[in-house]
C-alpha positions in Angstrom: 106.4 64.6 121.9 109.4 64.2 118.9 111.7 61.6 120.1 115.7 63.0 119.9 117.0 61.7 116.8 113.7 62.1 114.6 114.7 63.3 111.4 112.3 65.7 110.2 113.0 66.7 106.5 116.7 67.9 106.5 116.4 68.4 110.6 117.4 65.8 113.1 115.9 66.8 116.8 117.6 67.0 119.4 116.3 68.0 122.8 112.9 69.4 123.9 112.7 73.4 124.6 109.3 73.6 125.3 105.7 73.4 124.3 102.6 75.4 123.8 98.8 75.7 122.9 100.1 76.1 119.3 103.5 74.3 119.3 105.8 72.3 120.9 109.5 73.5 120.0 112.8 71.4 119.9 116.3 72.0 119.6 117.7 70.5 116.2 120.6 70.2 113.1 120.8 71.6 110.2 122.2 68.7 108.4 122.7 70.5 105.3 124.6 73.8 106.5 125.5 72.4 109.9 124.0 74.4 112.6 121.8 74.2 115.5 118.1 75.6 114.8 115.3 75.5 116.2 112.0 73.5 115.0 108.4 74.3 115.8 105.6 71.8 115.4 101.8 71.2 115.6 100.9 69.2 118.7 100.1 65.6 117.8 96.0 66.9 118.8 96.1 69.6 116.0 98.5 67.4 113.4 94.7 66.7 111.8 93.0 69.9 112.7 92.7 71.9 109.2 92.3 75.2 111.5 95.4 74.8 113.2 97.2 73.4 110.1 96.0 76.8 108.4 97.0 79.3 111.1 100.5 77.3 111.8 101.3 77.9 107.6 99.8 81.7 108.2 102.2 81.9 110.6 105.6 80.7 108.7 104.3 82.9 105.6 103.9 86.3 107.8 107.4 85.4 109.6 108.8 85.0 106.4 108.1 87.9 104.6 109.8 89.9 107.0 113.2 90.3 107.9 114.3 92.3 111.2 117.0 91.9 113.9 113.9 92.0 116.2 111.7 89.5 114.7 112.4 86.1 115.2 113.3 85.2 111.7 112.4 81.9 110.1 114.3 79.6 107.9 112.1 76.7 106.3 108.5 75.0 106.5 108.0 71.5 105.6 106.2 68.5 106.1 107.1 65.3 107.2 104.4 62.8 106.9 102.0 63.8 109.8 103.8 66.6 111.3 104.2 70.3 110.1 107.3 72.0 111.1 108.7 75.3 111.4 112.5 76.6 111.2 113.7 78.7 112.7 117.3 80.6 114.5 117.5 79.4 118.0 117.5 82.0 120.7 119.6 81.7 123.6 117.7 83.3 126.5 114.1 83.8 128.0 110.7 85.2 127.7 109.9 89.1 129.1 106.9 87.5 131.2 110.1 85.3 132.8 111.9 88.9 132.9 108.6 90.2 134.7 108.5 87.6 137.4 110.8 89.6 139.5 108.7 92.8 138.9 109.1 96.5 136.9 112.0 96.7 135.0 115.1 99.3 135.5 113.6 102.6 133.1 116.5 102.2 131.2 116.1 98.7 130.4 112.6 99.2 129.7 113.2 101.8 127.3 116.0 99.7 125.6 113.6 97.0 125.3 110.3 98.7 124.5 111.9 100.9 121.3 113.4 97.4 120.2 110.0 95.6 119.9 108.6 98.7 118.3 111.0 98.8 115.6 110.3 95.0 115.0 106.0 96.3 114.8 107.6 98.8 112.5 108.7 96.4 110.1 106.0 94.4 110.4 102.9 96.8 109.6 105.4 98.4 106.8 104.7 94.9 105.4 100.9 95.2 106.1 100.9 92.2 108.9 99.1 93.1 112.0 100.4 91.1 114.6 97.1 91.0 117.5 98.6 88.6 119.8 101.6 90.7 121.2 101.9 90.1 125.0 105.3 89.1 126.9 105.5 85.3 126.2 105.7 86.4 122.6 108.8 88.6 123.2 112.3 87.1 124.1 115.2 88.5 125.3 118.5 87.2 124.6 121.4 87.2 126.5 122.9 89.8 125.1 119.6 92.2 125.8 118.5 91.9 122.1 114.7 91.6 121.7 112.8 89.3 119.5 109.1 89.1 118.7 107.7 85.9 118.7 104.6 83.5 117.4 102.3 85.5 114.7 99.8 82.5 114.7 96.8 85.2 114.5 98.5 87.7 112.4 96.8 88.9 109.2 97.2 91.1 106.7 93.7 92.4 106.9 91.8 91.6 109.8 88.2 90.5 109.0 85.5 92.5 108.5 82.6 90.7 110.4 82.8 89.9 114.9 82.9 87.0 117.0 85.9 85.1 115.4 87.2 82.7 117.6 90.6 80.5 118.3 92.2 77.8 120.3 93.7 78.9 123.7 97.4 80.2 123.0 98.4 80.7 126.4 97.3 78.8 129.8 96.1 82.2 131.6 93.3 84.2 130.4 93.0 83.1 127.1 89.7 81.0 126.7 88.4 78.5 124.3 85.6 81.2 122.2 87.0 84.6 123.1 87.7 87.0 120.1 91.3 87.1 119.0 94.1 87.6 121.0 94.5 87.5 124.7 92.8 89.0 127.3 95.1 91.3 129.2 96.6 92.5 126.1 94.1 93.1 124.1 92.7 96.4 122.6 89.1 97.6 122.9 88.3 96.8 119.1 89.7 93.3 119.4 87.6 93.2 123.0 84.7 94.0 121.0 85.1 91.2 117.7 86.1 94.3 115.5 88.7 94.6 112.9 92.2 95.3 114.2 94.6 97.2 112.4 98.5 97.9 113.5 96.6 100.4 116.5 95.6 97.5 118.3 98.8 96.3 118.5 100.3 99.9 119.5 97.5 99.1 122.3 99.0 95.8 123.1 102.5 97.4 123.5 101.5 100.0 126.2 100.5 97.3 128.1 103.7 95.5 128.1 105.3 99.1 128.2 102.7 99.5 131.7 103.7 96.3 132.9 108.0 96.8 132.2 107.2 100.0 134.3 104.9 99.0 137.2 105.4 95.1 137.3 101.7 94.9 136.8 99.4 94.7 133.8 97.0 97.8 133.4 93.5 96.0 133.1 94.0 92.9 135.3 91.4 91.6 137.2 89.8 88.6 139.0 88.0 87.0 136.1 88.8 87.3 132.0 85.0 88.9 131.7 86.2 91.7 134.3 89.1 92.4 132.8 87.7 92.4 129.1 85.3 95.0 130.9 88.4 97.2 132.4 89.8 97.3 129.1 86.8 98.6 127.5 85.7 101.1 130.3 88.8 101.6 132.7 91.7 104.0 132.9 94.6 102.3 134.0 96.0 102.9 137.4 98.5 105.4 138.8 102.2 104.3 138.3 104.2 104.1 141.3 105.7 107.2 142.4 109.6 106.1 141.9 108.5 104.9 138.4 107.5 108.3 137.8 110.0 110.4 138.8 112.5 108.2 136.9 111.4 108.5 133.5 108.4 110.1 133.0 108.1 110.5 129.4 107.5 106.5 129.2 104.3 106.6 131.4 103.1 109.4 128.8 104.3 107.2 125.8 102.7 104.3 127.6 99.0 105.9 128.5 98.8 107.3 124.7 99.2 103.8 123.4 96.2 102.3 125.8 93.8 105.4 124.6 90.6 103.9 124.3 90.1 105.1 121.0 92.6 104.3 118.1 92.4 107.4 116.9 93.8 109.0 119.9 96.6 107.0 120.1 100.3 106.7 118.0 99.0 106.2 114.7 102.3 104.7 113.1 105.2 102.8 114.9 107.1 104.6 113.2 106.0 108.0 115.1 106.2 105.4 118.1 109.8 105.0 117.1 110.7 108.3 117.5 108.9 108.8 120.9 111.1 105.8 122.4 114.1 107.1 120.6 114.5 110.2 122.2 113.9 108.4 125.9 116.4 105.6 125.3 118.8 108.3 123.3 119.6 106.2 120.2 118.1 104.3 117.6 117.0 100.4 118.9 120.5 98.3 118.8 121.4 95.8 116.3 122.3 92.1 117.4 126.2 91.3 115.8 126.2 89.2 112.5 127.8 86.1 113.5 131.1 86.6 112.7 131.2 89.5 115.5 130.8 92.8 112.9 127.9 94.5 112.8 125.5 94.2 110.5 125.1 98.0 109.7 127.5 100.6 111.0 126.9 101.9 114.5 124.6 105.0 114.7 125.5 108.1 114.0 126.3 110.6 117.4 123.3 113.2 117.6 123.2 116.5 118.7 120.6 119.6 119.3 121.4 123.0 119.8 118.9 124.9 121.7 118.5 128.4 121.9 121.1 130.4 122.9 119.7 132.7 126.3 120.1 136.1 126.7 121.5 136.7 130.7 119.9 140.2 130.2 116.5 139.4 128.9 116.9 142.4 126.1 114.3 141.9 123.6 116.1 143.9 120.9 118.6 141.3 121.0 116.1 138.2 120.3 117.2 137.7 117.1 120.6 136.6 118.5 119.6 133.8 120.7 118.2 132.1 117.5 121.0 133.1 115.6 123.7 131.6 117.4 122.1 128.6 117.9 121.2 128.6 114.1 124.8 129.1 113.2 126.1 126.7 115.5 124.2 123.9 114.0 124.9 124.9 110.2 128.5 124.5 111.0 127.9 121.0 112.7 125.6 120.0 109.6 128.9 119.9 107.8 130.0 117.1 110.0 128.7 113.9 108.0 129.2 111.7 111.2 127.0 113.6 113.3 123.7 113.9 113.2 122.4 117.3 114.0 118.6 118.3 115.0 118.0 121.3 112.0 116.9 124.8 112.9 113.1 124.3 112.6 113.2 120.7 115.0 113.8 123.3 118.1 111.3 126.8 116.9 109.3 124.4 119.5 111.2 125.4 122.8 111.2 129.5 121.3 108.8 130.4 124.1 109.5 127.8 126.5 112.1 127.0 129.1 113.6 123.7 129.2 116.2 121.7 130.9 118.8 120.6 128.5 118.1 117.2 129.1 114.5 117.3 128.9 115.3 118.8 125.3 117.4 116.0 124.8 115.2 113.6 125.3 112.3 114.8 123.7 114.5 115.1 121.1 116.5 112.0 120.8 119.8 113.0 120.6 122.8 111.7 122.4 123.5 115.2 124.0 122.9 119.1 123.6 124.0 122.3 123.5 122.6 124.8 125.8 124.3 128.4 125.4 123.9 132.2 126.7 125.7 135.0 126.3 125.5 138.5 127.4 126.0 141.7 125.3 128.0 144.8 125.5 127.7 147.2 122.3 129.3 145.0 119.3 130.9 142.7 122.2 129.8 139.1 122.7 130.4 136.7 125.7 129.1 133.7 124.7 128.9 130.6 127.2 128.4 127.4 126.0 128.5 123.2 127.7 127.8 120.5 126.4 124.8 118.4 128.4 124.8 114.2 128.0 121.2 113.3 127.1 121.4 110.3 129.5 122.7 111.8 132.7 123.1 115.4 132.6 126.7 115.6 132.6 128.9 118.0 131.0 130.9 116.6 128.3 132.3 120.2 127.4 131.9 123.5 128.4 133.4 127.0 127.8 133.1 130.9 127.7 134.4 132.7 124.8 134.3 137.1 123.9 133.7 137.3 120.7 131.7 140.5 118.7 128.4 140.4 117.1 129.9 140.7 113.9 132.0 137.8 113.8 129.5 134.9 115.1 130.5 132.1 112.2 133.9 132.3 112.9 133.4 131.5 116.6 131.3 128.5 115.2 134.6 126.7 113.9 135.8 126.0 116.9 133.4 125.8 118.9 132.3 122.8 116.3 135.6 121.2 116.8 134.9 121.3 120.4 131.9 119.9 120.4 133.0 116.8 117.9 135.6 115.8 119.8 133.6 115.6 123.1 131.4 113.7 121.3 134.2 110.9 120.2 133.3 112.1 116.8 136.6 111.5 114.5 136.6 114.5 111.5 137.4 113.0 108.3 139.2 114.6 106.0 135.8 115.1 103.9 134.8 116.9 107.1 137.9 118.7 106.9 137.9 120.2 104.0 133.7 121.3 104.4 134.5 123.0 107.4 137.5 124.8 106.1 136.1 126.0 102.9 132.8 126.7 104.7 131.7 130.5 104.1 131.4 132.4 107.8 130.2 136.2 107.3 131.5 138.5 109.5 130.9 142.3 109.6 128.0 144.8 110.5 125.7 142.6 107.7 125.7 139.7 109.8 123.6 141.0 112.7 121.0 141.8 110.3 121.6 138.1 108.4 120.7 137.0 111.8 117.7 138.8 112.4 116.1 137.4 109.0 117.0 134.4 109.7 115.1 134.5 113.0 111.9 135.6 110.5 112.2 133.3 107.6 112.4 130.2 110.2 108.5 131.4 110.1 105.2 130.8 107.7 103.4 134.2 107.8 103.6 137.2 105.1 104.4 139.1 107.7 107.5 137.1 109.1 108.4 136.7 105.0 108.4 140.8 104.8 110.5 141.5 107.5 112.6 139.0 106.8 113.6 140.3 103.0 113.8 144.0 104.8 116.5 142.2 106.6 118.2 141.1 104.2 117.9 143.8 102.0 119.2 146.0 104.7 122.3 143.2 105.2 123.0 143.8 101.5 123.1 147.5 101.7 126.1 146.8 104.5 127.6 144.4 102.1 126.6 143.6 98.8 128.7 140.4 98.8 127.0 138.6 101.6 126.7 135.2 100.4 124.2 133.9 103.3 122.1 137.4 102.8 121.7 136.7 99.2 120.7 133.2 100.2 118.3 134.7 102.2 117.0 137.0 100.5 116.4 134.2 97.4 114.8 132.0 100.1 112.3 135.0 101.3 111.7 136.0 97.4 110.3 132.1 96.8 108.5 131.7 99.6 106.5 134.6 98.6 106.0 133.0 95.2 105.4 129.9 96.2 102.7 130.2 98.9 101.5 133.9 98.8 102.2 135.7 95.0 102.6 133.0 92.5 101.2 135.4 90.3 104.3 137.8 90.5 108.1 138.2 89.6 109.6 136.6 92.9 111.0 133.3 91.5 113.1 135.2 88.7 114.1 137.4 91.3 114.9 134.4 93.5 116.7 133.2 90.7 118.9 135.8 90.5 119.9 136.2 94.1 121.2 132.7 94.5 122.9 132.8 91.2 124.4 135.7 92.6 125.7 133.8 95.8 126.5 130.9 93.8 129.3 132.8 91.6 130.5 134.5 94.7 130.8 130.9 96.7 130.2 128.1 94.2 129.9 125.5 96.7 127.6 127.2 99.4 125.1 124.0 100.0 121.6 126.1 100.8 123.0 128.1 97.7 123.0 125.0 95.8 119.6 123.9 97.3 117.5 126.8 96.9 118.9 126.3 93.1 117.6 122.8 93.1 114.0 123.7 94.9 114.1 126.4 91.5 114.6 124.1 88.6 112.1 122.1 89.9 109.1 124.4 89.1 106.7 125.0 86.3 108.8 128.1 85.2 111.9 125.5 84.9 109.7 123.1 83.1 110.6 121.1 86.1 113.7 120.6 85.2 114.4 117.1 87.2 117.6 116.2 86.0 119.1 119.9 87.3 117.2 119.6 90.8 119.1 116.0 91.1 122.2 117.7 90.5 121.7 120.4 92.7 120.0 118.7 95.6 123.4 116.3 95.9 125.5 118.5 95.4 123.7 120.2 98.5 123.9 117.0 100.3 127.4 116.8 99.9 128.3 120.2 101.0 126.4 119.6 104.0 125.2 116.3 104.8 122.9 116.9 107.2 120.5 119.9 105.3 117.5 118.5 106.1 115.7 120.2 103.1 118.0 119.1 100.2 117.1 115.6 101.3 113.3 116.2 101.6 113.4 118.0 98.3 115.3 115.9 96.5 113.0 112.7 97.8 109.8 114.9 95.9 111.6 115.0 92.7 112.7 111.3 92.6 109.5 110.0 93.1 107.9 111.8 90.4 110.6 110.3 88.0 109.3 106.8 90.0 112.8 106.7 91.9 110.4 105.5 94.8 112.9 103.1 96.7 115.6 106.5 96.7 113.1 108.9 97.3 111.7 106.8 100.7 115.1 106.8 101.3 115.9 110.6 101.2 112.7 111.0 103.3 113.7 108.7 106.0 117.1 110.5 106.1 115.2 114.1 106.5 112.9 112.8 109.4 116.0 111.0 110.6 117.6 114.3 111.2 114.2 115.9 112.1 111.0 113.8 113.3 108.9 116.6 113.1 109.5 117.2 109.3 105.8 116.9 108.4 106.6 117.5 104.5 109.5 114.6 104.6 106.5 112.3 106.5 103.8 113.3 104.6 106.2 112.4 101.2 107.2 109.3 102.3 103.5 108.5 102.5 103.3 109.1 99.1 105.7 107.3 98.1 103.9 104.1 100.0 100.9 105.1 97.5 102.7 104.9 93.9 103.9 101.6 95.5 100.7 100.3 96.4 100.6 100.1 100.1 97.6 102.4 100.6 96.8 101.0 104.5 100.7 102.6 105.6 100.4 105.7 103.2 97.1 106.6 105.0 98.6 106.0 108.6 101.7 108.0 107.6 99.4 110.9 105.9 97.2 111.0 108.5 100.5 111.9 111.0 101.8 114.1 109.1 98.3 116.4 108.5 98.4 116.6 111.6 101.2 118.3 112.4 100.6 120.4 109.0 97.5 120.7 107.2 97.4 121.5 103.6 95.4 121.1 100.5 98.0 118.5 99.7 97.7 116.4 102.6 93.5 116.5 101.8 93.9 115.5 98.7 96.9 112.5 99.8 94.3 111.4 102.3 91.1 111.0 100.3 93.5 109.3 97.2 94.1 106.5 100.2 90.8 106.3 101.0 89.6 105.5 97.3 92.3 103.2 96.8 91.2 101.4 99.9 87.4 101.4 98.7 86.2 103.6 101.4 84.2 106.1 99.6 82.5 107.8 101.8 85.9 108.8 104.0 87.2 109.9 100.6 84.3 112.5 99.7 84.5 113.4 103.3 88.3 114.1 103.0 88.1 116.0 99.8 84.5 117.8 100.8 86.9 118.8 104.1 89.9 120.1 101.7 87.8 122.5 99.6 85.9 123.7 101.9 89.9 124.6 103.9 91.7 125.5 100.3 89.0 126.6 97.9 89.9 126.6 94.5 92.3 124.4 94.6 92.6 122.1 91.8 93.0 118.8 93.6 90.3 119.0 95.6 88.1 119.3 91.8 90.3 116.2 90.5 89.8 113.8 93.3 86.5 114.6 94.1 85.9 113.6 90.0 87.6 110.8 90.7 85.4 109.8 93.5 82.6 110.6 91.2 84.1 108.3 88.3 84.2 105.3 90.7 80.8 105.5 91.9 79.7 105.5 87.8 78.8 109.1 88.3 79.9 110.3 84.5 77.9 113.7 85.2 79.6 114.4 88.3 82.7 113.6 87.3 83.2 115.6 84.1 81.6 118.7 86.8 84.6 118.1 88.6 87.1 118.0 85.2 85.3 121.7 84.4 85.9 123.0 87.6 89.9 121.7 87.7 90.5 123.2 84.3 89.1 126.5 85.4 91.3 126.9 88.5 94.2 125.9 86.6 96.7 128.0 87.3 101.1 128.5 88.0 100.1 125.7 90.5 102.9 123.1 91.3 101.2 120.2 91.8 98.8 121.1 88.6 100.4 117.8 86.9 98.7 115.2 89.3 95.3 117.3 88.6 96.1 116.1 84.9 96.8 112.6 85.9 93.5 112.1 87.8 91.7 113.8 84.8 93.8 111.2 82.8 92.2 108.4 85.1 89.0 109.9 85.0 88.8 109.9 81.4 90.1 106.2 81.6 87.2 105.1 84.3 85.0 106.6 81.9 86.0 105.1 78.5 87.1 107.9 77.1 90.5 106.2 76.3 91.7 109.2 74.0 91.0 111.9 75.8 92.6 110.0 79.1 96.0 109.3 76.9 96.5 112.9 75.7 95.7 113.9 79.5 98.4 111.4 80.9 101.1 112.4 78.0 100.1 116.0 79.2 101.1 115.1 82.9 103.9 113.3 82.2 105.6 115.8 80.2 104.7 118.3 82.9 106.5 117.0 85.9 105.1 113.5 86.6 106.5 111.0 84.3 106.1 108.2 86.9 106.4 105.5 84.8 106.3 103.3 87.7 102.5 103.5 88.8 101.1 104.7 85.3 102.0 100.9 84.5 99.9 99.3 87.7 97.4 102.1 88.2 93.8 100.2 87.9 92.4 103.2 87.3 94.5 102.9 83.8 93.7 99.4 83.2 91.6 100.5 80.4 94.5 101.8 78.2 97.3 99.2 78.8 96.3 97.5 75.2 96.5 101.0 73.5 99.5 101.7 71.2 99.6 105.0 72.3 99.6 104.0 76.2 102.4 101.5 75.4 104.7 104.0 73.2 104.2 107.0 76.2 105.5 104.2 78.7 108.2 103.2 76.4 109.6 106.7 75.9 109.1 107.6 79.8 111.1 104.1 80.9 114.4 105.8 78.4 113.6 109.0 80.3 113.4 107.5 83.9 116.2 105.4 83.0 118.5 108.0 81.9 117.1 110.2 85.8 118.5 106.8 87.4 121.9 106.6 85.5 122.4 110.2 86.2 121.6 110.2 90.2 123.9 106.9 90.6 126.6 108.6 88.9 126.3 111.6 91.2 126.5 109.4 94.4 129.2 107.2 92.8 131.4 111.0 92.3 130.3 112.8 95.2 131.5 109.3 97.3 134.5 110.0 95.8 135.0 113.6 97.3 134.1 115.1 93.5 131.5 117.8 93.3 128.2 116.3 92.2 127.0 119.7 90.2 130.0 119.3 87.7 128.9 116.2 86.7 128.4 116.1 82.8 126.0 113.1 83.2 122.4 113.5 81.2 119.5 111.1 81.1 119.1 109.7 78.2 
């Protein structure tokens, strides 16, 4: 024990809080800044133990590199003579085990709770730290209910490769001298077993607690540590109780998922874990007050769904309309910057499924929803629509409103309105002036708007064809049609894009929305489906123009969930990475289930080097979406890592899916070029070249022949290879410099004039993006911007 009134470093103690198998903490001043702290030490026993010494310096490094409102967060790390110490903020409050003693915790609570530890974890494996000691005496709760994760003595980066590592005790139950890491109770089957642990095990160690907050019991326990290690391994965990069930069954799902046997059966990403939790506790996990009362970040956003809108008569020729009013109801609300509003495609899930509203809601995670019907009679409409709270099932606002088929948008105004003030949502005068110059169709074209809209929300040629007859159809009525033109530009590029690259569609494209652009200037998905165009090979990939248009999307409509997925694609080709992650959070954000914005965001991970969380984060998104591009994302992860064999697995698996497709060729030369295979890699460069074709992605084929080349030697043939792929739509200056693939060509003069000229370039793509924010902040339009790069 410190005596009150040691001085350790700039820290004088002050009173005992407790003590551990790893540390005995005390109560102490900041002398310098004046303020109460806390300060861990080593136990007098371990003050010589180069082990402990080790693991106690592990832990201050991990701590430190993060920073979280729910991780505890650590000031200093010193040494004062014999003792190593530890700062860190004080906490005012108790452990979750001391929270357990009384038993299961209210479903609310837990909910609370469990989505704010799992945003800490977040944090945490972002930063490649796996925590594999999480268990409730390393989880506190404040007094004001916010939760902190404690004590990452035994986290690592990478766990190590070989079995049968041992530790020192950390807790006085279960935990014996010689076990693999962790504790038993908590732990997962791979850490049972002396295997490698990644950020799974600790999603295994969270359903426990999660179990436990829930039933007041922990899943696996048993009389003896050996029997319980053997439940862990072998046994399901039990039934919860009935109340527990009924109250909030989503957790026990959430809950049983995390403690699959198998890691990959469970959440693979915390993130993904996030989202689960979010829609059950109806926000996003709170924030803890900065100390001078404000909070840290602005309070989160209202959110809102809109589900289908039910026909009372069950007519199937009017199908089209209980997607369409729900799909106009929430592109009015998108104009609404303060709200967050579920898109279109986040609710094609509940098309052929009845739901409660609040169910929806939850599985959601939105704050409330809006479940409609109407009946029809001829052209006449009455439309019923309420309001549902997520969190109780109340009605927040409800009403019944005759309308006519052909005047759906303008209904949508107030209805809106309605809607935003239920929700305590304050329109600013931004919001204003969107929803009054916002286009609303009206007229016999706008039935058949809505019934292409009901087909384009789908992938197949079919749904594409009927969709353009619609619209084609809508134009006949009413050749000025701004959201038919849209439409009608959208059905033209998605069959160019996926099923006829080969023909005329993107110039016709091209001409519909330049069409519905000089009737409404402004119209956002006008201005998107522009951006989506400029950024293709017939553009040249034009990436200054898709900036341009993508925020001047954004700021028509701040919640089109597309212009921010988009516009995160082009930024981090022009190694915008930080912005682009952050348009991809903003697009899953408003939509979990984008796959695309998830599978983008991994990407970005990649060209920043953190290959461990861009594999977790690509393996989520494939599945939810396969695609030759999330083959090829996966097996690039898998080289980078040094696994090999998953790699040519991967990429064997993607051309076997997507023949012909170029990256399969290039990666799987790639592969070939690591394992010295010159042969089989310049097979591979043949076989890219010949599927070459208006491809979209064609560019990174040219960079991994570029690093192909490079592996190889072939230092010229790599450099024109790399100029070839920068010039075509990947200038990302960014990972060229810190590819080791590229090693090879960093003393070249030609390597080091390319990255010169692409640093002006991406520089001039940054200047031009931060003036747009800075003028469409300012309520200016960001597509008349006369800002270039340079």
């Amino acid at each position: 024990m410190i005596r009150a009134g040691t001085r350790l470093g700039n820290y004088q103690v002050l009173a005992p809080l407790g003590a551990g198998g790893m540390g005995e903490v005390y109560r102490a001043r900041d002398a310098r800044l004046g303020r109460e702290v806390a300060v861990k030490v080593l136990p007098g026993e371990m003050a010589n133990d180069r082990n402990a010494l080790d693991r106690f310096e592990r832990e201050a490094r991990a701590v430190a590199a993060l920073s979280h409102p729910n991780i505890l967060a650590i000031f200093d790390f010193g040494r004062e003579g014999s003792v190593s110490f530890a700062v860190t903020e004080l906490l005012e409050g108790d452990t979750l085990r001391s929270h357990l003693a009384a038993g299961p915790l209210p479903a609310r609570k837990t909910a609370d709770y469990a989505l704010q530890i799992v945003s800490g974890l977040a944090a945490a494996h972002a930063k490649g730290i796996v925590h594999r000691d999480l268990k409730p005496e390393n989880l506190f709760v404040t007094k004001d209910g916010f939760v902190k994760i404690l004590d990452f003595g035994l986290a690592r980066a990478s766990p190590p490769p070989g079995t049968g590592a041992t530790q020192a005790p950390t807790a006085p139950e279960l935990t014996e001298p010689g076990t693999v890491m962790g504790t038993v109770g908590y732990m997962s089957p791979e850490q049972a077993r002396g295997r490698p642990a990644d950020a799974r095990s600790d999603l295994f160690s969270f359903g426990a607690i999660l179990y436990e907050m829930l039933s007041g019991e922990r899943p696996f326990q048993r009389d003896t540590a050996p029997e319980t290690l053997t439940a862990i391994l072998r046994d399901d965990p039990p039934e919860l109780p009935e109340k527990t069930r009924n109250t909030l069954p989503v957790l026990e799902r959430i809950a049983r998922r995390c403690l699959e046997k198998d890691p990959e059966a469970r959440f693979q990403v915390a993130r993904d874990l996030a989202f689960a939790l979010e829609a059950v506790a109806g926000s996003p996990a709170r924030r803890p007050a900065s100390p001078g009362g404000a909070e840290k970040e602005p309070p989160s956003k209202r959110s809102v769904a809109v589900l289908f809108f039910k026909d009372l008569a069950r007519d199937p020729q009017n199908a089209h309309l209980g997607l369409g009013l729900a799909d106009a109801t929430i592109t009015e609300l998108s104009l609404v910057k303060s709200l967050l509003v579920r898109p279109t495609a986040a609710i094609l899930r509940y098309q052929d499924r009845s739901v409660e509203p609040v169910v929806a809601g939850r599985e959601l995670g939105v704050h409330a929803v809006v479940d409609g019907s109407f009946q029809r009679s001829g052209s006449r409409l009455r439309v019923t629509v309420q309001l549902v709270a997520t969190s109780d099932g109340r009605s927040l606002w409800g009403s019944k409103i005759d309308t006519t088929v052909d005047d759906i948008f303008r209904m949508q105004d107030e209805v809106s309105r309605r809607i935003a003030e239920a929700l305590e949502v304050e329109l600013s005068p931004a919001d204003e002036k969107r929803l009054a110059a916002a286009a609303r169709p009206a007229g016999k074209a706008n039935e058949l708007y809505l019934k292409g809209r009901a087909h384009i929300f789908f992938e197949s040629i079919d749904d594409v064809n009927a969709a353009i007859e619609d619209f084609e159809e809508a134009l006949r009525e009413d050749p000025r049609s701004v959201y038919a033109l849209v439409g009608l530009a959208t059905a033209y590029a998605r069959m160019g894009f996926t099923f006829d690259p080969e023909g005329n569609w993107l110039e016709r494209a091209e001409a519909m929305s330049g069409k519905a652009l000089t009737i409404e200037p402004g119209l956002p998905e006008g201005r998107c489906l522009q951006g989506i165009l400029a950024w293709t090979p017939r553009r040249g990939f034009d990436h200054a123009g898709a900036i341009r248009e993508f925020l001047a999307a954004i700021a028509g409509s701040p919640n089109l969930t597309e212009a921010h997925e988009r516009l995160g694609v082009v930024l981090f080709h022009v190694a915008m990475l930080e912005e682009s992650a952050t348009h991809a959070r903003q697009a899953l954000a408003t939509n979990p289930d984008d796959a695309l914005a998830k599978i983008h965001l991994g990407f970005c991970c990649y060209l920043e080097g953190r290959h461990e969380e861009a594999l977790e984060l690509s393996l989520a998104a494939e599945r939810g979406n396969p695609s030759a591009w999330g083959d090829y994302q996966i097996a690039l992860c898998h080289l980078k890592l040094g696994d090999l064999e998953a790699a040519e697995r991967r990429a064997e698996s993607g051309s076997r899916r997507f023949p012909g497709d170029p990256l399969s060729s290039s990666v799987r030369g790639l592969i070939a070029a690591s394992r010295g295979d010159a042969a089989g890699a310049r097979e591979q460069i043949a076989l890219t070249l010949r599927n070459r074709k208006s491809f979209g992605h064609y560019h990174h084929a040219q960079y991994d022949m570029a690093c192909i080349h490079a592996l190889l030697g072939e230092k010229a043939a790599a450099l024109d290879l790399l100029t070839e792929a920068a010039h075509n739509g990947f200038p990302c200056i960014t990972f060229f410099e810190r590819d080791p693939s590229l090693a090879s060509l960093r003393e070249e003069e030609g390597f080091t004039a390319l990255m010169r000229d692409l640093a002006a370039e991406c520089d001039g793509y940054r200047r031009l993006y931060r003036d747009l924010q800075s003028s469409s902040g300012h309520g200016s339009d960001p597509g008349r911007s006369s800002t270039d790069p340079g």
